[in-house]
C-alpha positions as CSV (number, residue, x, y, z in Angstrom):
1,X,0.0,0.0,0.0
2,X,1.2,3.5,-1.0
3,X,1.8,5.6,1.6
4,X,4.7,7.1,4.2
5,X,7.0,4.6,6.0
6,X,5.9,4.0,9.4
7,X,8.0,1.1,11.1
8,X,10.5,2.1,13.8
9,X,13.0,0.6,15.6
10,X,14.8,1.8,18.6
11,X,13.4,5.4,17.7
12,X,14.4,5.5,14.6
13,X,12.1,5.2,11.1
14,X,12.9,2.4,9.0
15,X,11.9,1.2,5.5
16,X,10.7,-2.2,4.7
17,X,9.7,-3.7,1.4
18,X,7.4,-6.8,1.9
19,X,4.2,-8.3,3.5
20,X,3.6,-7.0,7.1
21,X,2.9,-10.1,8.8
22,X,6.5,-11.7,7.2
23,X,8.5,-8.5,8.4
24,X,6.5,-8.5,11.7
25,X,7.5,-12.6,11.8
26,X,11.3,-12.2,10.6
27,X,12.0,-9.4,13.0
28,X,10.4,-11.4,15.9
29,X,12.7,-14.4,14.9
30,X,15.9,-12.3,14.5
31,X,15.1,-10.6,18.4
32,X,14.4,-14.5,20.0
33,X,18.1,-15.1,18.0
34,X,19.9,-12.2,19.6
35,X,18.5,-12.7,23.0
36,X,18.8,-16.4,23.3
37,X,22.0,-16.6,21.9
38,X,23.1,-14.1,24.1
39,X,21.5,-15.4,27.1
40,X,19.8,-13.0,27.9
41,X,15.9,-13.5,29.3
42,X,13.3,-11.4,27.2
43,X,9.4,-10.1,26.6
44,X,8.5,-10.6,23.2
45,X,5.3,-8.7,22.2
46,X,4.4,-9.8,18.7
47,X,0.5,-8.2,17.4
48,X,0.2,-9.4,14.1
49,X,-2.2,-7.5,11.9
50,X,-3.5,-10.8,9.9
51,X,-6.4,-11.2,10.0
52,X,-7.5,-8.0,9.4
53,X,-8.0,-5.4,7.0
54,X,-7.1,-4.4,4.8
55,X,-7.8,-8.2,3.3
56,X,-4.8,-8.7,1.4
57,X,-2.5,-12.1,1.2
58,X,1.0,-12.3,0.7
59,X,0.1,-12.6,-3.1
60,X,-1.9,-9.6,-3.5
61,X,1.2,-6.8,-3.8
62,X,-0.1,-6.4,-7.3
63,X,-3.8,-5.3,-6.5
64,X,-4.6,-2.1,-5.4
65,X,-5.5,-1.5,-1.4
66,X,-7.5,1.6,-1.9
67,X,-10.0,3.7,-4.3
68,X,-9.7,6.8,-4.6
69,X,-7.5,7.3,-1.6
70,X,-9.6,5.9,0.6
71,X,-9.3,2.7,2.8
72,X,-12.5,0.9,3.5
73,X,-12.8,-1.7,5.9
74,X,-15.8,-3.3,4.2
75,X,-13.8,-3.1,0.7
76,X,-12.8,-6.5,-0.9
77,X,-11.6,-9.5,1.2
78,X,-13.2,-13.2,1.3
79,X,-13.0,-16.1,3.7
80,X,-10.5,-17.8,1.5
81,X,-8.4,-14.7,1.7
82,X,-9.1,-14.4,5.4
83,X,-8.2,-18.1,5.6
84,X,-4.7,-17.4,3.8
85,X,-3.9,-14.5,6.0
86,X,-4.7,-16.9,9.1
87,X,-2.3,-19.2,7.6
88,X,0.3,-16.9,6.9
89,X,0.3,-15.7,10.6
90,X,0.6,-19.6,10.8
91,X,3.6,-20.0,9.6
92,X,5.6,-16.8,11.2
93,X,4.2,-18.2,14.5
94,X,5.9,-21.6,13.2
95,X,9.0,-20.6,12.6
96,X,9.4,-18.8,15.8
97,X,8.4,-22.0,18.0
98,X,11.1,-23.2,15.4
99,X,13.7,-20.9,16.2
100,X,13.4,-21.5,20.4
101,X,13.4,-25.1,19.9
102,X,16.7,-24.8,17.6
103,X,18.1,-22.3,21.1
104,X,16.3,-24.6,23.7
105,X,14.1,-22.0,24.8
106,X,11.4,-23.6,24.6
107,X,10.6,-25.7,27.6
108,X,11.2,-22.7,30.0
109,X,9.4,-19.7,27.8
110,X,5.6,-18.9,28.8
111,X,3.7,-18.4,25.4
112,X,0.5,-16.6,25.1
113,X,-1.6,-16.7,22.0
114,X,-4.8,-15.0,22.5
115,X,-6.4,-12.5,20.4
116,X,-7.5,-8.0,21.6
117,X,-11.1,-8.8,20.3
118,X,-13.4,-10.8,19.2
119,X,-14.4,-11.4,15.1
120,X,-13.9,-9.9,12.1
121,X,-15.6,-9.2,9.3
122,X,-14.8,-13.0,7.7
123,X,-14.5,-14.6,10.8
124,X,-17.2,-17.2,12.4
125,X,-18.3,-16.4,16.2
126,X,-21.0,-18.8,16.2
127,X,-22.7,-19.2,19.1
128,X,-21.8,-15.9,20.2
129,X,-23.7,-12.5,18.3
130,X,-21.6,-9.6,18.0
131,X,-17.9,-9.2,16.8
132,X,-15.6,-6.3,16.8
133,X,-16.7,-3.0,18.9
134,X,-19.4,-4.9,20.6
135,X,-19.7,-5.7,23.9
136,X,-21.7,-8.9,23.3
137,X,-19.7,-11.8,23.7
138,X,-19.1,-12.1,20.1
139,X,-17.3,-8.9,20.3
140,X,-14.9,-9.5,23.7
141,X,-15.1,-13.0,24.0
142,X,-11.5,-14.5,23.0
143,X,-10.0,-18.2,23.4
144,X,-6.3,-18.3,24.5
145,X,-4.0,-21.0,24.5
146,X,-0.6,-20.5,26.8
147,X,2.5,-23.0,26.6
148,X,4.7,-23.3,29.5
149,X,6.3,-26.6,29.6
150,X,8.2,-26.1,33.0
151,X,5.5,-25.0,34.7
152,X,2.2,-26.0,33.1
153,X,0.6,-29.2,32.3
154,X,-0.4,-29.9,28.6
155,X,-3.8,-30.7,27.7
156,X,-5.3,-29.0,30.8
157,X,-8.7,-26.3,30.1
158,X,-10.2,-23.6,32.1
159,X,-13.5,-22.0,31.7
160,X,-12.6,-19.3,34.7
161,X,-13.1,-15.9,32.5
162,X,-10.2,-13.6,32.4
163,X,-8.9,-10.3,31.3
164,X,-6.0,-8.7,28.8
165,X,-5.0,-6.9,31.8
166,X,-4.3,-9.9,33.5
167,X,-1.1,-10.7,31.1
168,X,0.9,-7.5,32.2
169,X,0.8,-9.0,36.0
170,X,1.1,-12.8,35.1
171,X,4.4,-11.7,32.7
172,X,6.2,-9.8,35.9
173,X,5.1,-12.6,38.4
174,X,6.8,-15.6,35.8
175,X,9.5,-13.4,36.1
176,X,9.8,-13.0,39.8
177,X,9.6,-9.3,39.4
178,X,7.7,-7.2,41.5
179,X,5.2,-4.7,40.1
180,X,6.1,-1.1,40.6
181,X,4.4,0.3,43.8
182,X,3.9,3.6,42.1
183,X,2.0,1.6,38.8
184,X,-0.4,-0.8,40.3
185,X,-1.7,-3.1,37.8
186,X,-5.2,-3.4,36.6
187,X,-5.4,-7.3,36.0
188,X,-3.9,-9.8,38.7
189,X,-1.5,-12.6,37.9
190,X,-2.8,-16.2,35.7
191,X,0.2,-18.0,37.3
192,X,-1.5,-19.8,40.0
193,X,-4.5,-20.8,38.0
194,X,-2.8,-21.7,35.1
195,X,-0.5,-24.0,37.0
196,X,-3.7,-25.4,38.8
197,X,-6.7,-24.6,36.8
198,X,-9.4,-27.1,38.9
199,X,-8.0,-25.6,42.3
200,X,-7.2,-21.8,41.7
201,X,-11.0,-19.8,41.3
202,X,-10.6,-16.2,40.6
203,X,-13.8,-14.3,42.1
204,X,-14.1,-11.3,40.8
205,X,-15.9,-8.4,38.3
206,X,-14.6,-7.8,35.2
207,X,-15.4,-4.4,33.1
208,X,-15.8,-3.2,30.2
209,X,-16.8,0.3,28.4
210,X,-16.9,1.7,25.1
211,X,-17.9,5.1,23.4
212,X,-19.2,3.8,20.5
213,X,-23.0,3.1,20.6
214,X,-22.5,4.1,24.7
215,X,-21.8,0.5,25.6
216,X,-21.2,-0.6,29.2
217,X,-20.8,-4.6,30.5
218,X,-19.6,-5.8,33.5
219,X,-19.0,-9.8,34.1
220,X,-18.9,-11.7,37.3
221,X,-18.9,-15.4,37.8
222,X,-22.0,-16.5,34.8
223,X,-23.5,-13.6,35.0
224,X,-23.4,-10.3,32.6
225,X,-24.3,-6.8,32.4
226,X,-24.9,-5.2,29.5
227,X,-25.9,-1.5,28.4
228,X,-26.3,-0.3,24.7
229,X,-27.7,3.5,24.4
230,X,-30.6,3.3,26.9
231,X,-31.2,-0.9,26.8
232,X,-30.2,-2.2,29.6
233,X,-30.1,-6.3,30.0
234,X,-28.7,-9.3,32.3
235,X,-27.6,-12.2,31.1
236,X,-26.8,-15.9,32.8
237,X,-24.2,-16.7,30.2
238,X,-23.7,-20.5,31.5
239,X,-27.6,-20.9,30.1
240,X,-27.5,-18.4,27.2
241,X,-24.4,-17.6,25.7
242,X,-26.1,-16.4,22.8
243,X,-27.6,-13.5,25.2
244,X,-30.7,-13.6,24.1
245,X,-33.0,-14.4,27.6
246,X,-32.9,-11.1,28.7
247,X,-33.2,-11.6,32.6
248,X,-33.5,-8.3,34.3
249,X,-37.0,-7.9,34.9
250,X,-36.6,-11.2,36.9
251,X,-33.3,-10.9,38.6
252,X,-33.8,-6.8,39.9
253,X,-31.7,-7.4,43.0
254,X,-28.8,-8.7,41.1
255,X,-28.8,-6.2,38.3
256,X,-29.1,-3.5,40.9
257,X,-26.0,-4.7,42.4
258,X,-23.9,-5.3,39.3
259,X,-25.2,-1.7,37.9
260,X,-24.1,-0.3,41.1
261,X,-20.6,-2.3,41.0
262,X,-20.3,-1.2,37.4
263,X,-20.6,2.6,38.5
264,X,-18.1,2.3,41.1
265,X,-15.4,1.6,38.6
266,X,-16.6,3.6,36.1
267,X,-16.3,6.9,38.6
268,X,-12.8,5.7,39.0
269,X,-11.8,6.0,35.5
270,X,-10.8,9.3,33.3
271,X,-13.3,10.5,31.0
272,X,-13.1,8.6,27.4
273,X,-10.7,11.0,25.5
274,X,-12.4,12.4,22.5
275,X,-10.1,10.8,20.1
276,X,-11.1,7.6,20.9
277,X,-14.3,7.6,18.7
278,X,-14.2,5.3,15.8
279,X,-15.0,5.4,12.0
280,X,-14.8,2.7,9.5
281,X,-13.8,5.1,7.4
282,X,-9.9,6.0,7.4
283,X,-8.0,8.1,4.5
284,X,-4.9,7.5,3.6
285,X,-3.8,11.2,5.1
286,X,-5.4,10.4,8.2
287,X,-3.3,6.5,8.7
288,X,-0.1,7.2,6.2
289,X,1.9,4.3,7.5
290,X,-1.0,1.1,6.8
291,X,1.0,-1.7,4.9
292,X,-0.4,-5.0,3.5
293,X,-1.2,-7.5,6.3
């Protein structure tokens, strides 16, 4: 895609020619080198941007990304194409597992693959309604899969609902290193639970908001808030993960409580910056430095 270079490293702006999810996967491989190699221990943050728009596959250099200056989310794209970008985010993630197996890594380094949000245009959610900037389930509901051979058991599941947030805290406690008294964090460390998921139960309320559309949820144990614009609604999600039995009228003492929950932590947050509106709608001039994948 035509546009200014926008990939930096250590401060400084760099030009790449190539498929984004390649550079974002040789780069990845070439940091695990240095480190491991080295001996050095390290925090790898890899965000791919397959699958997502714009739908383009490594093969597509030749077609055009935009009309008329204008990059449209809704422009183009198929599940076969979403399949291939899947696939080629495959393969980077392939190579790296490669690449700590070839140092030894691999045994004592805690993966996380997990995902910021829930589906895509192409993407299949089913049961779950919703998908990207909703607050359904379909829209915040993610699977993740974590790999820790020294310290967690394979094959083990956990239903026990968790947060983003929580990685930041889990990543310093697998570390041994203490979170910085000044920077409390906002999730609370998987470690425990992940190396005993029948034993450890996390009981707690998990929150959400979101400008667009004045959305509002709040999850604790099965059950879920939800607001959109004036609706209000309360869902037991072990029955009805489809959220479609709307259960408020019948359960008024819990929804009072989980509304009044809810606006306890929302008074404790700044006010949503005006920037962070959305439009499916982005020019080139306003997002110079998109590339393929």
């Amino acid at each position: 895609m035509k546009g200014r270079p926008d990939l930096w490293e250590d401060g400084a702006l760099i030009e790449r020619e190539g498929y984004l999810t390649d550079l974002l996967s040789d780069r990845a491989v070439d940091f695990v080198r240095q480190c491991g190699e080295g001996g050095n221990p390290f925090l790898l943050s890899l965000h791919y941007t397959a699958p997502h728009w714009p739908w383009e596959t490594r093969d597509d250099a030749h077609v055009p990304a935009t009309l008329d200056g204008a990059i449209q989310h809704a422009d183009g794209g198929s599940i076969h194409i979403y399949r291939r970008m899947v696939e080629h985010m495959d393969e980077g993630i392939g190579r790296l597992m490669g690449e700590l197996d070839r140092l030894r890594l691999a045994d004592d380094t805690l993966i996380v693959f997990t995902s910021d949000n829930g589906g895509e245009r192409f993407s299949d959610n089913w049961p779950l309604i919703g998908g990207k900037m909703d607050l359904t389930e379909g829209g915040i509901r993610v699977p993740y899969v974590v790999r820790w051979p020294a310290r967690i058991g394979a094959g083990q599941a956990c239903a026990t609902p968790v947060i983003t947030m929580d990685w930041a805290a889990t990543f310093l406690a697998a570390a041994n290193v203490a979170e910085h008294r000044d920077y409390p964090m906002d999730g609370v460390s998987l470690v425990p639970m992940l190396e005993d998921p029948a034993g450890v139960v996390l009981d707690r309320g998990l929150f959400w908001r979101m400008k667009y559309r004045a959305q509002h949820a709040m999850r604790r144990g099965k059950w879920k808030y939800l607001k959109i614009e004036d609706n209000e609604y309360l869902f037991d999600l072990s029955a009805d993960e489809r959220e479609r039995a709307n259960r408020a009228r019948h359960e008024p003492q819990r929804l009072a409580a989980m509304k009044a929950e809810y606006a306890v932590w929302y008074d404790s947050l700044p006010a949503v910056p005006p920037d962070a509106d959305y439009d499916l709608v982005v020019t080139e001039k306003d997002m110079p430095g998109m590339h393929k994948g």
